[in-house]
KEDRENBA-551011 format. One record per residue (C-alpha): chain; residue in three letters; x, y, z. Coordinates in steps of 0.2 Angstrom, whole numbers. Example, Ala and Ser with C-alpha at 12.3 -4.5 7.8 and 13.67 -1.06 7.14 Angstrom:
BEGIN
<dovo kette="A" rest="ALA" px="62" py="-22" pz="39"/>
<dovo kette="A" rest="SER" px="68" py="-5" pz="36"/>
//
This chain:
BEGIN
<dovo kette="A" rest="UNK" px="397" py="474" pz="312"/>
<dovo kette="A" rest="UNK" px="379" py="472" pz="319"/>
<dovo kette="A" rest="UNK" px="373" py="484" pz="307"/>
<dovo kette="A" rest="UNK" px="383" py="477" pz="292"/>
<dovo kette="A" rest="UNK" px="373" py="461" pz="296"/>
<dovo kette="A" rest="UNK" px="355" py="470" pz="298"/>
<dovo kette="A" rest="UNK" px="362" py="476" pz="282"/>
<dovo kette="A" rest="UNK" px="364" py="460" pz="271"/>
<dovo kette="A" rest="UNK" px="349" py="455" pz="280"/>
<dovo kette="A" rest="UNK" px="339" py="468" pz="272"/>
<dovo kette="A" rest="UNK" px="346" py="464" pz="254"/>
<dovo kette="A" rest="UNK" px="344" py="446" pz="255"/>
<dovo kette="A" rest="UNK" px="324" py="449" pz="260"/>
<dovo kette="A" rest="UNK" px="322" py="461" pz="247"/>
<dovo kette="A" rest="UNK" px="330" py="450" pz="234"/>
<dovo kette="A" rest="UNK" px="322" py="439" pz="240"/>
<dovo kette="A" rest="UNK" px="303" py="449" pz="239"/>
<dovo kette="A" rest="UNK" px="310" py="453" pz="221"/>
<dovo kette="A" rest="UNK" px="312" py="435" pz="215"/>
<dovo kette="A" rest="UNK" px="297" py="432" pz="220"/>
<dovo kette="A" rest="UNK" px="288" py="441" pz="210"/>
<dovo kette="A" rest="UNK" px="295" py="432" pz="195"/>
<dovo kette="A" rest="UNK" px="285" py="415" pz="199"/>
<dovo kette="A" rest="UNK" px="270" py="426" pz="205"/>
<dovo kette="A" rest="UNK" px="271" py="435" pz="188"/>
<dovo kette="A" rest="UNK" px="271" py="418" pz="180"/>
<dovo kette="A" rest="UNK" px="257" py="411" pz="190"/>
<dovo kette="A" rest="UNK" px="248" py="425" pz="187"/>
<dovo kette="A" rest="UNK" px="248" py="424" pz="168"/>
<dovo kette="A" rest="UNK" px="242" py="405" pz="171"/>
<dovo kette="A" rest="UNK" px="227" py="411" pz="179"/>
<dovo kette="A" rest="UNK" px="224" py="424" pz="168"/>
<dovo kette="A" rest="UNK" px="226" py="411" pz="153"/>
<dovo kette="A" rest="UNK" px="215" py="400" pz="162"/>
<dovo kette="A" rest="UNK" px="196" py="405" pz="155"/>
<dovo kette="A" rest="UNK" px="188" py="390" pz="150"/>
<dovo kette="A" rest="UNK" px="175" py="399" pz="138"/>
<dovo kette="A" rest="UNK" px="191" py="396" pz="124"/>
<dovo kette="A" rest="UNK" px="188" py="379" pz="120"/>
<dovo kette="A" rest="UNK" px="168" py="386" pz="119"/>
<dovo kette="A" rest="UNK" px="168" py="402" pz="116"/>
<dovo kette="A" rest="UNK" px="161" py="403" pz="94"/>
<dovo kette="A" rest="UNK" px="146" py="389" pz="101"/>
<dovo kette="A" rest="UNK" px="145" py="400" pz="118"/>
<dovo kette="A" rest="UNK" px="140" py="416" pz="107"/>
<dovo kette="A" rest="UNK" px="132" py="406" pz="92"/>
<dovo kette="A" rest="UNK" px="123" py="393" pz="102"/>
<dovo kette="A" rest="UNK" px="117" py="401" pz="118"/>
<dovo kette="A" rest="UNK" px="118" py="419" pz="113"/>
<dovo kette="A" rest="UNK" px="110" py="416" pz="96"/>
<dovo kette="A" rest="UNK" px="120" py="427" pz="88"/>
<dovo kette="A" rest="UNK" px="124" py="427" pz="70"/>
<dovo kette="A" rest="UNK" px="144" py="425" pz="64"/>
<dovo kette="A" rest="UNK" px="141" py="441" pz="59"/>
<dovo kette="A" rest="UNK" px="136" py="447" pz="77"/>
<dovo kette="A" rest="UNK" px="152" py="438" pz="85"/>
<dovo kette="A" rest="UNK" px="165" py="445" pz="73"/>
<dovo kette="A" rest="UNK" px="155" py="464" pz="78"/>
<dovo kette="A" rest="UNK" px="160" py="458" pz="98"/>
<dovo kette="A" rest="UNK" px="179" py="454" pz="92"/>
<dovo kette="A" rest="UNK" px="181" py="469" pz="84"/>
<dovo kette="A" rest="UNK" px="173" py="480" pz="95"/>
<dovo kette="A" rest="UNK" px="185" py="472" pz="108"/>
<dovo kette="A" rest="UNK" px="199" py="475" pz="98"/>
<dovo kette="A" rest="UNK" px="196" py="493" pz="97"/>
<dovo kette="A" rest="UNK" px="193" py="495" pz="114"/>
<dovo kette="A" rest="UNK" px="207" py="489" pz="120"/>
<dovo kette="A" rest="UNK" px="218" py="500" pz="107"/>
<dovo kette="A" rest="UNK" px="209" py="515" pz="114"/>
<dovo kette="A" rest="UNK" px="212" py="510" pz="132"/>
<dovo kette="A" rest="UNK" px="228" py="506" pz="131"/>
<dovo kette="A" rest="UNK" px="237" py="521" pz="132"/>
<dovo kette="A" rest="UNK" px="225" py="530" pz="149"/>
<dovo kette="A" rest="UNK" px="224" py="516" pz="156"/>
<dovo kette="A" rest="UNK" px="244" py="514" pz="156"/>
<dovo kette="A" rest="UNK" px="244" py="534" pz="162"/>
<dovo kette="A" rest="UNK" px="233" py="527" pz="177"/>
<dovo kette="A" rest="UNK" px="245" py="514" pz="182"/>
<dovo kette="A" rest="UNK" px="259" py="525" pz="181"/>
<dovo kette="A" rest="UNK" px="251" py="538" pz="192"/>
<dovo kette="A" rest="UNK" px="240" py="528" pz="203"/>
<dovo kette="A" rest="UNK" px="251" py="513" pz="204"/>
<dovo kette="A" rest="UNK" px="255" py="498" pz="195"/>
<dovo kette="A" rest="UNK" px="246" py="484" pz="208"/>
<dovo kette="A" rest="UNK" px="230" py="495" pz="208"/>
<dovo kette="A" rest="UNK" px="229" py="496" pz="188"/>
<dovo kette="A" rest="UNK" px="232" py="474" pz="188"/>
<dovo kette="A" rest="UNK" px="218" py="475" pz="201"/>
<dovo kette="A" rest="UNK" px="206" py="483" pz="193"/>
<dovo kette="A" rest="UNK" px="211" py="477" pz="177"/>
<dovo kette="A" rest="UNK" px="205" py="458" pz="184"/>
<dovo kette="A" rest="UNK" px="190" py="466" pz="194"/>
<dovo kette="A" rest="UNK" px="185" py="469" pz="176"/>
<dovo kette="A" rest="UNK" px="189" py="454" pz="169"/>
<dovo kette="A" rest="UNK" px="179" py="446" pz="182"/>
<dovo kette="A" rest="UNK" px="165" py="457" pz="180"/>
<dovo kette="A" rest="UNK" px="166" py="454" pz="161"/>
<dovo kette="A" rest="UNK" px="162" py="435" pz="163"/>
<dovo kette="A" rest="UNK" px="146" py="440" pz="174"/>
<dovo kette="A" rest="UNK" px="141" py="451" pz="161"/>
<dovo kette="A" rest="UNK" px="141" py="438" pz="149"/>
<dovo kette="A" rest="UNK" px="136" py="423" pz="158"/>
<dovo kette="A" rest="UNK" px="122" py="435" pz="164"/>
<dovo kette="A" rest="UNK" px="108" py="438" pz="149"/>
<dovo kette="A" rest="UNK" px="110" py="431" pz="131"/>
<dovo kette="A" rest="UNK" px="108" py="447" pz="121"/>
<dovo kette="A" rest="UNK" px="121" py="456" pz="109"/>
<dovo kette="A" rest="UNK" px="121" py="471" pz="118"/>
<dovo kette="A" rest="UNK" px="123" py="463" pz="135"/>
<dovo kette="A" rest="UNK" px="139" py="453" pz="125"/>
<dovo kette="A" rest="UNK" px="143" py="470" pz="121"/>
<dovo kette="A" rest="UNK" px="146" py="478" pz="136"/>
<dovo kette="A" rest="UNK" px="156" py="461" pz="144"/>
<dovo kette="A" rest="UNK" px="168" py="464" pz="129"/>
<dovo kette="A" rest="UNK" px="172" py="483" pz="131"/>
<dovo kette="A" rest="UNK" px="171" py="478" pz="151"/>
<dovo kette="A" rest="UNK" px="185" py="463" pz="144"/>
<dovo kette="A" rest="UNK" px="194" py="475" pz="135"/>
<dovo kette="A" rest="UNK" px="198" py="488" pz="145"/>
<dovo kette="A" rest="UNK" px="202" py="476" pz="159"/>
<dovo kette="A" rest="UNK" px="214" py="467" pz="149"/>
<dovo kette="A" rest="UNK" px="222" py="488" pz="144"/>
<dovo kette="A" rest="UNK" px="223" py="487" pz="162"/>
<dovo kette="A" rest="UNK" px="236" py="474" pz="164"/>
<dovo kette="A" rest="UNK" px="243" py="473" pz="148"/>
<dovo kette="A" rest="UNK" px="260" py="485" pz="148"/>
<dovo kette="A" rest="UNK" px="258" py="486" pz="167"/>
<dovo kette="A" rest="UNK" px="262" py="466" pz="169"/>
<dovo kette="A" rest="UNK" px="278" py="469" pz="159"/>
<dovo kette="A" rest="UNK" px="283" py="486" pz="167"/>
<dovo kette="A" rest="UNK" px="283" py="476" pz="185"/>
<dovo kette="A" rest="UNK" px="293" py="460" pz="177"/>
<dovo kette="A" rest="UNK" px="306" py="476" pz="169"/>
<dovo kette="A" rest="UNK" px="307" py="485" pz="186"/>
<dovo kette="A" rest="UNK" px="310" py="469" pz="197"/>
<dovo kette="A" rest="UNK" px="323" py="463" pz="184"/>
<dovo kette="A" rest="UNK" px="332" py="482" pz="183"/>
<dovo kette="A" rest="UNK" px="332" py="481" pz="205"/>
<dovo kette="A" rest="UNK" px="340" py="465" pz="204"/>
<dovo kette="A" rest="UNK" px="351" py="470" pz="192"/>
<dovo kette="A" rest="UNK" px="347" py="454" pz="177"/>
<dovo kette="A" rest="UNK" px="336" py="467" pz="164"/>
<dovo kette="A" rest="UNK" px="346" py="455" pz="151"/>
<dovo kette="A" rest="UNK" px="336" py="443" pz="156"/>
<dovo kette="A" rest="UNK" px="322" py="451" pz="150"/>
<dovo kette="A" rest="UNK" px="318" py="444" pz="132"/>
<dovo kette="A" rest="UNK" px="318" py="426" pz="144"/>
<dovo kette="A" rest="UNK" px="307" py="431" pz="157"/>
<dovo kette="A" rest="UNK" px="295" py="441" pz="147"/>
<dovo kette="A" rest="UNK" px="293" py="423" pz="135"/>
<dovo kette="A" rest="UNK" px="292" py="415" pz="150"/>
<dovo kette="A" rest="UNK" px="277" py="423" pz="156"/>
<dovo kette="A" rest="UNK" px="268" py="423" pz="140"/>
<dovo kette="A" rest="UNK" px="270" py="403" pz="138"/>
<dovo kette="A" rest="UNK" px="262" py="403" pz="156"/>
<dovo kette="A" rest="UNK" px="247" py="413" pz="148"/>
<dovo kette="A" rest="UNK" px="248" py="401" pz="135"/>
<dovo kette="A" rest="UNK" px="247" py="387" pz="148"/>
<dovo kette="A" rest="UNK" px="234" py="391" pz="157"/>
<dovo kette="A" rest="UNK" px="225" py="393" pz="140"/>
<dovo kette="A" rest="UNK" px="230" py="374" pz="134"/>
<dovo kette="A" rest="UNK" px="224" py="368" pz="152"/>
<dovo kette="A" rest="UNK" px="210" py="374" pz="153"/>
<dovo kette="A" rest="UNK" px="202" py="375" pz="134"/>
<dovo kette="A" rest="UNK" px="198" py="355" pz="134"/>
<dovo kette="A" rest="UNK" px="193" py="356" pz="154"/>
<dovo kette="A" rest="UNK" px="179" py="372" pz="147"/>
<dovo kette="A" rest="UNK" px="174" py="360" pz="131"/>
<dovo kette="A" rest="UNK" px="172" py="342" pz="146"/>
<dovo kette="A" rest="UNK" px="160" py="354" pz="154"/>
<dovo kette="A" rest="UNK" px="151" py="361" pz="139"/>
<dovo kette="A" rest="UNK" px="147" py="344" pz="133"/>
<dovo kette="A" rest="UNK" px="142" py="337" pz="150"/>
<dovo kette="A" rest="UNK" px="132" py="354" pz="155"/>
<dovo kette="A" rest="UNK" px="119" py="358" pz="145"/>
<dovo kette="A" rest="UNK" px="117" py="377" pz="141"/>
//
């Protein structure tokens, strides 16, 4: 009987441990959504960079290649080494990225925060799902899935909605 009860114990703390990461997951996606240079971003680049429209659509796409080119290592990465340790250094970057470009106005400077962006961003895209799909499969709902998965990309979403307008109050309040 005693080790019956250590038993459920154990369950109900690693259900428990598992549940958990479905709100952290969510949270998680809010802060990740919560970059305040979207409301900003085109006067950011135009404005204080002094780039031309040309210049920032070059930064977009070069971003977008990046991260289509990371994508698949830096998924082999979080599959050999470990899913935490690719989200972690996936948002080291991303960190690293805004320094970058808060650091110097120059194209080249912007161009090295978005391949930095980019392949922080290959980091945890894939990796962020592959946890959700592995704690959902160990508690036994994976057909919650499609629900969970939405849910976590509304919070992204949210964190963009929140913090787009608080970016632009300081942009028009802080001169560049």
């Amino acid at each position: 009987p005693k080790c019956r009860e250590k038993s459920q114990s154990k369950v109900f703390e690693d259900t428990h441990r598992l549940e958990a990461n479905l709100w952290k997951s969510n949270l998680f996606h809010f802060l990740l959504g919560f970059h305040m240079i979207s409301g900003v971003l085109m006067v950011f680049f135009l404005v204080w960079g002094r780039l031309s429209f040309f210049e920032v659509m070059l930064l977009q796409s070069l971003c977008t290649i990046t991260v289509f080119v990371s994508e698949i290592p830096c998924g082999a990465i979080s599959d050999y080494f470990g899913k935490r340790l690719s989200l972690f250094i996936g948002c080291s970057m991303v960190v690293i990225a805004a320094l970058v470009y808060g650091s110097y106005p120059n194209f080249l400077v912007f161009a090295l925060g978005e391949v930095l962006f980019a392949v922080g961003s290959a980091y945890i895209s894939g990796t962020d799902e592959a946890i959700l799909f592995e704690t959902l499969k160990k508690l036994g709902k994976t057909d919650e899935l499609t629900k969970v998965t939405a849910k976590m990309h509304n919070s992204f979403l949210a964190g963009i909605m929140v913090s787009a307008p608080i970016g632009s109050m300081i942009a028009l309040y802080v001169p560049i």
